[in-house]
PAZAPA-4460 file (N, C-alpha, C; in steps of 0.05 Angstrom, whole numbers, plus 32768, in hexadecimal, padded with zeros to 4 digits):
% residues 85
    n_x    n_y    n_z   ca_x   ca_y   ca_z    c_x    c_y    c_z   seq   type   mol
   7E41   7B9D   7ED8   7E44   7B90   7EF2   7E61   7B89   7EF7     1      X     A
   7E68   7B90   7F12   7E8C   7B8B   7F1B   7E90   7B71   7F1E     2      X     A
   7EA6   7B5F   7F1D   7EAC   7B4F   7F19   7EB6   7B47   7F3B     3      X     A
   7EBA   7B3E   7F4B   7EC5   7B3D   7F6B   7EB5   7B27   7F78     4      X     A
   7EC1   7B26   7F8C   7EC5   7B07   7F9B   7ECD   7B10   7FBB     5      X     A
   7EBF   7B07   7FCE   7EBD   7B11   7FE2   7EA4   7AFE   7FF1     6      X     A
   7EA7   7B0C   800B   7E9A   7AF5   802B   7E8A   7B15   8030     7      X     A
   7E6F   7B05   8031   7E5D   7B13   803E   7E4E   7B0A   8054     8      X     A
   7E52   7B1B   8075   7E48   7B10   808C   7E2F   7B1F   8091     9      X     A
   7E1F   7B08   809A   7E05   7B17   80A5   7DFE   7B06   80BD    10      X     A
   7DFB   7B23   80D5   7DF9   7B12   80E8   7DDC   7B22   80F7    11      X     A
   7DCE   7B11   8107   7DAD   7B0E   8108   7DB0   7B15   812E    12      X     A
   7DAA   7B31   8128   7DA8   7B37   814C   7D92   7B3A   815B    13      X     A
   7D7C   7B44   814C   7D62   7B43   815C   7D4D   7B4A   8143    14      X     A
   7D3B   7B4F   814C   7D1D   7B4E   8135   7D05   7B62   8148    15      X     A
   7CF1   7B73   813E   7CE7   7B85   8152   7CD5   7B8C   813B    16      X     A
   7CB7   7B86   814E   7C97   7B96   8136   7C95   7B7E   812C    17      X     A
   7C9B   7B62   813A   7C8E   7B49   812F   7C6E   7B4E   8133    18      X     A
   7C57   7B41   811B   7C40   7B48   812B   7C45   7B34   8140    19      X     A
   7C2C   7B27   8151   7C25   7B21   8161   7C11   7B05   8155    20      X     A
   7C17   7AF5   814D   7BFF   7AE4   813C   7C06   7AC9   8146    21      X     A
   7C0E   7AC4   8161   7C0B   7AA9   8171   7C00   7AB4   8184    22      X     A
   7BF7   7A8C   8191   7BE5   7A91   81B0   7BFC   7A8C   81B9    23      X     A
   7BFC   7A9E   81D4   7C1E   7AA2   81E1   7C36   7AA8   81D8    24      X     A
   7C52   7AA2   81E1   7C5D   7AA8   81CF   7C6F   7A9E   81B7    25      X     A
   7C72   7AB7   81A7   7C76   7AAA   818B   7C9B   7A97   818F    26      X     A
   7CA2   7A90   817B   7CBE   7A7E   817C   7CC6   7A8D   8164    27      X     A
   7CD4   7AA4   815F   7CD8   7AA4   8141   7CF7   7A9F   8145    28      X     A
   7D02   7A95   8123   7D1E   7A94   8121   7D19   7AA4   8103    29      X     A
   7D2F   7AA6   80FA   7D37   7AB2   80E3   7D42   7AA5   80CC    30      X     A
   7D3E   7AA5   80B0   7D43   7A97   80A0   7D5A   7AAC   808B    31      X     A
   7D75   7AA3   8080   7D81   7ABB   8078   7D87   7AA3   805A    32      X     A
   7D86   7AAC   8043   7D8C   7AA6   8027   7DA2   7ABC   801F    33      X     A
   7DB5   7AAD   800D   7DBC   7ABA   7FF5   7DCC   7AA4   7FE8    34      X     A
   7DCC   7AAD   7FCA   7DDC   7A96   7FBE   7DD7   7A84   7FB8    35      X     A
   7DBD   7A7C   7FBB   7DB7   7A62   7FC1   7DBE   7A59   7FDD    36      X     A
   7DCF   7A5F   7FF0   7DCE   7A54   8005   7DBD   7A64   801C    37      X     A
   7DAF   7A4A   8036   7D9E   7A55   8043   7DA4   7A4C   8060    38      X     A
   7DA9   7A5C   8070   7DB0   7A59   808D   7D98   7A61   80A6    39      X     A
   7D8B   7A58   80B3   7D7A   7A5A   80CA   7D89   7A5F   80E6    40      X     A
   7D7C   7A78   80F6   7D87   7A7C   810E   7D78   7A63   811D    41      X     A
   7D7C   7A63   8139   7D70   7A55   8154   7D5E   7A5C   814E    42      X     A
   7D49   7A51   8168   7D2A   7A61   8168   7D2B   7A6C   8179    43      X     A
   7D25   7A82   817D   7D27   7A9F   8196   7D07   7A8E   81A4    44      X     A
   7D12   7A82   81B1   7CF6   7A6B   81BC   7CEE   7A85   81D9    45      X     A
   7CD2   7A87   81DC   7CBF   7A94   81E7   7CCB   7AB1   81E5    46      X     A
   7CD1   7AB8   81CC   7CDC   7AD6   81CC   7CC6   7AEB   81BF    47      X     A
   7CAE   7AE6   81BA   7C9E   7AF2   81B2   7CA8   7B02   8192    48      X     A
   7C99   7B22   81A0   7C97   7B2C   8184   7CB9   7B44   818D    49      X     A
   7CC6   7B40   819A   7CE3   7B4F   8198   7CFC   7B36   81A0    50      X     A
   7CFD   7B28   8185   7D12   7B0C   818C   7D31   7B18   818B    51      X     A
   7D47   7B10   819C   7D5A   7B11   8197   7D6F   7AF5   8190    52      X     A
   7D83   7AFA   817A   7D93   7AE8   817C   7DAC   7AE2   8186    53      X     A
   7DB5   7AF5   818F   7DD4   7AF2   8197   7DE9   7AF9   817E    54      X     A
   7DE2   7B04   8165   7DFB   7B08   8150   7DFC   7AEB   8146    55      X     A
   7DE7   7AD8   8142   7DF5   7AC4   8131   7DF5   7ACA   8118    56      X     A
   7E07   7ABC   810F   7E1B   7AC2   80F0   7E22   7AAC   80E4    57      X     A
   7E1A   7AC6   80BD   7E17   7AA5   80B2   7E2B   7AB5   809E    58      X     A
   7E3C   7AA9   808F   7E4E   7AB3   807A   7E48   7AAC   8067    59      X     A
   7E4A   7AB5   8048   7E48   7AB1   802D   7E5A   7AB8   8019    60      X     A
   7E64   7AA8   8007   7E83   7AAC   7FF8   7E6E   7AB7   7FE6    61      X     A
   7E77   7ADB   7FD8   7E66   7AD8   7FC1   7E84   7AE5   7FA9    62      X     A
   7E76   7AD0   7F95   7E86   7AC6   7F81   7E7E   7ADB   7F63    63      X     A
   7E89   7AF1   7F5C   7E86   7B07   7F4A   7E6E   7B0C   7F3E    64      X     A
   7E58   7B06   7F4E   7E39   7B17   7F44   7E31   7B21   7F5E    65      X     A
   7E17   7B31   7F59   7E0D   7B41   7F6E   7DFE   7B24   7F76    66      X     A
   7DF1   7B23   7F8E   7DE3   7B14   7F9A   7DCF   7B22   7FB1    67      X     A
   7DB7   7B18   7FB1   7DA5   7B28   7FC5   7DA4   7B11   7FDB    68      X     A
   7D9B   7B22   7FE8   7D9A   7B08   800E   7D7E   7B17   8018    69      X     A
   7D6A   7AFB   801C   7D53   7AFD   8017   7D58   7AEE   803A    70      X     A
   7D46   7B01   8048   7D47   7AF6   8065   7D25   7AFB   806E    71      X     A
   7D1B   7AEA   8080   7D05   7ADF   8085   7CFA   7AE0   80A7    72      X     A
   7CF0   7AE6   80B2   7CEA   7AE2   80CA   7CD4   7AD2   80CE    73      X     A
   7CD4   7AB5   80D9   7CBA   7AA0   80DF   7CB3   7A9E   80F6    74      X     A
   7CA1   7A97   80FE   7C9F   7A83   8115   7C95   7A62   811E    75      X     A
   7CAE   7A5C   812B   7CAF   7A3E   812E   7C8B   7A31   813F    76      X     A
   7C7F   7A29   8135   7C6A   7A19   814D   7C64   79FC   8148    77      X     A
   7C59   79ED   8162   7C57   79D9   8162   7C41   79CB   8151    78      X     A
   7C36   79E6   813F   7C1A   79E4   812C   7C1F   79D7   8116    79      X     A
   7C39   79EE   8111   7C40   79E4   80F3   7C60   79ED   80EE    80      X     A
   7C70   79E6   80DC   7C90   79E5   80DE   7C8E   7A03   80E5    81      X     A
   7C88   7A22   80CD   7C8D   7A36   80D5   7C71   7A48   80C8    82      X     A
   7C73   7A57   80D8   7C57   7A6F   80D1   7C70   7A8B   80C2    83      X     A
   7C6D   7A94   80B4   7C70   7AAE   80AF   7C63   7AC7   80BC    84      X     A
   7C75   7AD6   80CC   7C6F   7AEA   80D3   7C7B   7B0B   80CE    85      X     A
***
């Protein structure tokens, strides 16, 4: 394994083939990990199942190991904090 040090950007533009598993519509935002660190977009509030975000961007210093970035798509409701979808 290489030894290096470097900024990795990931930035969260839209989401598409959400099912459909709210009454009305869904609120999803996006959840992005790596590193241990964990950044949440907005909530694409009444955006159903094709949410867009605008390019928000989250940066991560990664420090001479590989690291995986484990990203999540939920949805926000007034039921419960988030549903997985």
């Amino acid at each position: 394994m290489a030894n290096f040090r470097g900024k990795l950007t990931v930035s969260v533009l839209k989401a598409s083939g959400i099912p459909d598993v709210a009454l009305g519509k869904q609120d999803p935002f996006v959840k992005v990990e790596c590193d241990g660190k964990k950044f949440q977009t907005d909530v694409a509030q009444d955006m159903g199942t094709e949410p867009a975000w605008k390019g928000q961007t989250f940066k991560f210093d990664l420090e001479g190991k590989e690291e995986l970035v484990r990203y999540v798509c939920l949805a926000a409701s007034s039921c419960s904090l988030s549903n997985v979808v």
